[in-house]
C-alpha positions in Angstrom: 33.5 -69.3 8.1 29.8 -70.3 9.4 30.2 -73.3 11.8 27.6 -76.1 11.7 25.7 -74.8 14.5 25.8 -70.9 12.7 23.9 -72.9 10.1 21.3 -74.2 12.5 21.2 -70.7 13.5 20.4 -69.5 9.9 17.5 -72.0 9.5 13.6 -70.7 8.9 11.7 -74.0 9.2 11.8 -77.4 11.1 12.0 -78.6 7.2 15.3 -76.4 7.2 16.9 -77.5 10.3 16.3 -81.2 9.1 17.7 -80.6 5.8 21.0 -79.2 7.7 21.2 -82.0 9.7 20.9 -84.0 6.7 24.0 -82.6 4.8 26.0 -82.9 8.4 25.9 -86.2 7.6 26.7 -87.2 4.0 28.1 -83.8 3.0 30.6 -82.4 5.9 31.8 -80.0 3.2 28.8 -77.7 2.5 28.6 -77.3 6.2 32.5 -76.4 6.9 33.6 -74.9 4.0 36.8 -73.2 4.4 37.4 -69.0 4.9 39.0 -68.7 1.4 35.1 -69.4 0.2 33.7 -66.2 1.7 32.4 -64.0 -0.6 33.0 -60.8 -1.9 32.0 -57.4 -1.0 28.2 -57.1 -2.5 27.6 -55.0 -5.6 25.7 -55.3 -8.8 28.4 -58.0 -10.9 29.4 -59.6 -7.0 25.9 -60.5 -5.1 25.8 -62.1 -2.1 23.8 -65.1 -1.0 20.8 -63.7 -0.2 20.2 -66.4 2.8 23.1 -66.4 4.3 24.7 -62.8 3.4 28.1 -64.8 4.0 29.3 -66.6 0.8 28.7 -66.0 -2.8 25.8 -66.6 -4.9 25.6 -69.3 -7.4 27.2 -67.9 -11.3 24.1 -66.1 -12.8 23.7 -68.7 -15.6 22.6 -71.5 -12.7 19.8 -68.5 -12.2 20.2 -69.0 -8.2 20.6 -66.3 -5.9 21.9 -68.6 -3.4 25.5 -70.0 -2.1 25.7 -73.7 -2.7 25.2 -74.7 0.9 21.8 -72.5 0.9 20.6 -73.9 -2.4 21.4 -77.5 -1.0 19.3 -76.8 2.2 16.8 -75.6 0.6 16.1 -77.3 -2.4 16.3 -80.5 0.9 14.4 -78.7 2.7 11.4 -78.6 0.2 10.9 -82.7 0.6 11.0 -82.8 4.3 8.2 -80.7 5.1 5.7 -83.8 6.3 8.4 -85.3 8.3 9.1 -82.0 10.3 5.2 -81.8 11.2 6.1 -85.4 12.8 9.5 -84.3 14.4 10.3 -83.5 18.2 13.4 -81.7 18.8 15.8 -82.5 21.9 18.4 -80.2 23.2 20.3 -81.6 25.5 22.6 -80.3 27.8 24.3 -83.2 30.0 27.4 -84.4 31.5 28.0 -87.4 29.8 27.0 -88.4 25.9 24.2 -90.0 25.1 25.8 -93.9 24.7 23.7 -94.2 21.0 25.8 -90.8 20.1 29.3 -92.0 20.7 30.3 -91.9 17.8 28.4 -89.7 15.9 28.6 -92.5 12.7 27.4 -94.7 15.0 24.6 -92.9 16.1 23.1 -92.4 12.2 24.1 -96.0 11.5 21.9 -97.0 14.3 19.2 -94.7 13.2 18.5 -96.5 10.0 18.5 -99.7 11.7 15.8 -98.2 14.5 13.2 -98.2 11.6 13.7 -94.1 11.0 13.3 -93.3 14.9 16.3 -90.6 14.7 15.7 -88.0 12.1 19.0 -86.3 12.5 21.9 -85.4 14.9 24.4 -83.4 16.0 26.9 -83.2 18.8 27.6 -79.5 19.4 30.6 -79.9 22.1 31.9 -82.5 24.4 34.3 -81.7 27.5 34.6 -83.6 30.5 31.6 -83.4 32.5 29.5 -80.9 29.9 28.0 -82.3 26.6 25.5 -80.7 24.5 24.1 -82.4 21.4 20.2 -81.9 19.4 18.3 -85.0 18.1 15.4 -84.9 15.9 13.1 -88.0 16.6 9.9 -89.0 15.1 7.5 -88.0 17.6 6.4 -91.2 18.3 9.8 -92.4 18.8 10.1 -90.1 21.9 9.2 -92.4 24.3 11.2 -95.5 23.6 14.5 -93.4 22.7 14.4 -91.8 26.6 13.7 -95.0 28.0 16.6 -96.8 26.3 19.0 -93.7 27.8 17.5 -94.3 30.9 18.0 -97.9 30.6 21.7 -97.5 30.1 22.5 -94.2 32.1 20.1 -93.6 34.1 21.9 -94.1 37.4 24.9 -91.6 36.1 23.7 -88.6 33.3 23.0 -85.4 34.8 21.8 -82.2 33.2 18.6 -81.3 31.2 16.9 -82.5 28.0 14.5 -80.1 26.2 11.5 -81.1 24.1 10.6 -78.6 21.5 8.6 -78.3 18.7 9.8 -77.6 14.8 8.5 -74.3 13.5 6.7 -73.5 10.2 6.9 -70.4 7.6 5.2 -67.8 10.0 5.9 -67.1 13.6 9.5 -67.5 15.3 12.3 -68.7 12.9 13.6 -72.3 13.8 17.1 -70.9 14.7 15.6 -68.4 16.9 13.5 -71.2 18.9 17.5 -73.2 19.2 18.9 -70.0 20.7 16.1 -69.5 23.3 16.3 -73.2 24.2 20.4 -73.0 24.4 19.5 -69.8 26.8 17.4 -71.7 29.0 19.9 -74.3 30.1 21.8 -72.1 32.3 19.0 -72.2 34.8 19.2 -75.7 36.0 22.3 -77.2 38.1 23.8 -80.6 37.4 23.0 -82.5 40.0 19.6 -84.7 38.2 18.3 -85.4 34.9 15.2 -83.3 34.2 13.1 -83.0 31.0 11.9 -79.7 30.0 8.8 -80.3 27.6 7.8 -77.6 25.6 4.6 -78.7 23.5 4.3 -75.0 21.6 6.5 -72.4 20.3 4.8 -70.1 22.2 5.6 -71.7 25.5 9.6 -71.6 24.8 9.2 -67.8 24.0 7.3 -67.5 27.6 8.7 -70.6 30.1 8.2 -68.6 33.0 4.6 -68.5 32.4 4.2 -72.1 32.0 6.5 -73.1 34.7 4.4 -71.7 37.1 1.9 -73.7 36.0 3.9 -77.0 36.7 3.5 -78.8 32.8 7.2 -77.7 31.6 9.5 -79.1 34.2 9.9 -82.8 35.2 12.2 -85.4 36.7 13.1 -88.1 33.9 11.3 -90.4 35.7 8.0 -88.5 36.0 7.7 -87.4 32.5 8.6 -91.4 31.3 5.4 -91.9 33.6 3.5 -89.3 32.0 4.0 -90.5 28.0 3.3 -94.0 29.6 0.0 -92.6 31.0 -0.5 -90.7 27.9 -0.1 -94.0 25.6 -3.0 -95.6 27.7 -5.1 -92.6 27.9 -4.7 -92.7 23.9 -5.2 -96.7 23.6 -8.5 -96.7 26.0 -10.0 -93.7 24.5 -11.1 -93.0 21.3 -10.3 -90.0 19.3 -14.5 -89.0 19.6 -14.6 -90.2 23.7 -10.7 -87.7 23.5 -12.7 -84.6 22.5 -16.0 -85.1 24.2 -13.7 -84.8 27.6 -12.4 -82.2 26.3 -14.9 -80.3 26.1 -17.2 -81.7 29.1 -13.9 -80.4 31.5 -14.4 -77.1 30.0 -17.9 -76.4 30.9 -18.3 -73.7 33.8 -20.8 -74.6 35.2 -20.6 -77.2 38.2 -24.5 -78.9 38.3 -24.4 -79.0 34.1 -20.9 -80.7 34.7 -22.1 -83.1 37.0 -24.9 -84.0 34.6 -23.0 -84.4 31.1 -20.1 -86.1 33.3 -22.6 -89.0 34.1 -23.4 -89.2 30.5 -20.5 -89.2 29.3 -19.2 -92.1 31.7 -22.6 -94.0 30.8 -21.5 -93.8 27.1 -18.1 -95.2 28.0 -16.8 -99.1 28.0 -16.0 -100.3 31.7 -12.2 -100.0 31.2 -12.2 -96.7 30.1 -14.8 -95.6 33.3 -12.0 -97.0 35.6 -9.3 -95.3 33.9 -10.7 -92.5 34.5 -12.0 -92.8 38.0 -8.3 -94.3 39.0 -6.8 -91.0 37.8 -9.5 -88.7 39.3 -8.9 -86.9 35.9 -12.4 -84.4 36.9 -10.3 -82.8 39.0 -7.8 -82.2 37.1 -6.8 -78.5 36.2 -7.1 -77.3 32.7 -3.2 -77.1 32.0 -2.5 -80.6 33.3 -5.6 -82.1 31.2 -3.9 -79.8 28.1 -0.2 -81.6 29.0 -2.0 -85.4 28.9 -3.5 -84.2 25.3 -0.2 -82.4 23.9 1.8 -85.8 25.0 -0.7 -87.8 23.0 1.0 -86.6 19.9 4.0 -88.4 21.2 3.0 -91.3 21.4 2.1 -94.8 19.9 -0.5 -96.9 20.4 -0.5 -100.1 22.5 -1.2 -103.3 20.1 -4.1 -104.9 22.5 -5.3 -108.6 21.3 
């Protein structure tokens, strides 16, 4: 029979994976149905689910040409769509559990009572010393959810905890972006807790190329520092002031960059000049000015008076 994480591996969309994460929790028995339910060999009377090719396809009076699982997941699938544009996946693979995990109930009771920060979970397997479980959080939610892990165990959890994005109808299926992120785990030793932040599909399909670049991997502490920076950077600036440095970093030439960059810090308010300054963000290279813009998205706004 598929497992629960063979389903994950079936899903298209982020909207998919949601939906599956969904039915783990208030119906176990679409997602572990037992071997007696597999289907028959295909032919023209007997078809197949044509989305899982495992089980059989809905009686042809429903007018489905899916399983019951599949038509469940999908037909979830299709009102989740605006929340998985807002989702951040997390794959982690640790040696302890995450303490708001333990037990899994306890862990979707919580979520509802967090004002919607977790958008699903799963705990894939747990043996002494190796744990490895996926979270979907509301994007915003990011930041808060690692500091409360770090808050209780911080000084003990060891391992790696990757950031990925969900996927849409064209480019790499979800399920194939979950088995590339599983695959990467094997390359870090468990002797710190390090976040892998992936802000694009294309950048889990090509780490190496971004690693060189120093904007994938981080201590927990360091990339906490980073979304911290990244909510200030989002509070001081507006979203206009946002994309005029954005574009005034990208300009080639070095006397037409010191020209606009006076500008452009003439134009600014006095905290936002010394924000700047402080963090000597001129200097910056192009990929770490593209990290501090792709961790905006992750963050909330401070409420100033």
């Amino acid at each position: 029979m598929l497992t629960p994480f063979d389903w994950i591996r079936q899903t298209r969309t982020g909207s998919e994976l949601l939906a599956v994460l969904h039915c783990m929790e208030d119906r176990p028995d679409l997602v572990g149905r037992d071997t007696d339910e597999i289907g028959p060999p295909h032919s023209a009377l007997n078809p197949l689910c044509q989305r899982c090719r495992v089980y059989a396809a809905l009686p042809n009076r429903q007018r489905a040409p899916y399983c019951p699982t599949c038509s469940t997941i999908l037909n979830r699938a299709a009102g989740l769509k605006e929340l998985s544009l807002n989702t951040v996946l997390l794959w982690g693979h640790v040696n302890l559990l995450p303490y708001n995990l333990s037990p899994l109930r306890q862990a979707q009771d919580t979520a509802r009572a967090e004002q919607g920060r977790v958008a699903g979970a799963y705990v894939h397997s747990q043996m002494p010393g190796q744990t490895r479980f996926l979270v979907a959080l509301h994007r915003q939610a990011l930041k808060p959810w690692l500091q409360d892990l770090v808050l209780h165990q911080g000084m003990e959890m060891r391992g790696v905890l990757q950031l990925f994005p969900t996927t849409g109808m064209i480019g790499a299926s979800m399920g194939d972006l979950v088995c590339h992120i599983v695959h990467h785990e094997s390359r870090f030793p468990m002797d710190a807790l390090r976040v892998r932040f992936f802000a694009t599909v294309h950048q889990v399909l090509q780490p190496h190329r971004y690693d060189k670049q120093g904007v994938v991997n981080f201590e927990i502490g360091e990339f906490l520092s980073m979304l911290e920076m990244a909510a200030v950077f989002r509070t001081v600036l507006r979203p206009d002031e946002q994309q005029m440095l954005l574009e005034l970093v990208s300009i080639e030439s070095a006397a037409e960059s010191q020209f606009y960059w006076g500008r452009f810090m003439g134009y600014l308010n006095p905290e936002a000049r010394d924000m700047l300054d402080g963090w000597n963000v001129r200097n910056w290279s192009k990929p770490q000015l593209n990290l501090l813009y792709n961790l905006i998205e992750h963050v909330a706004f401070y409420h100033t008076a």
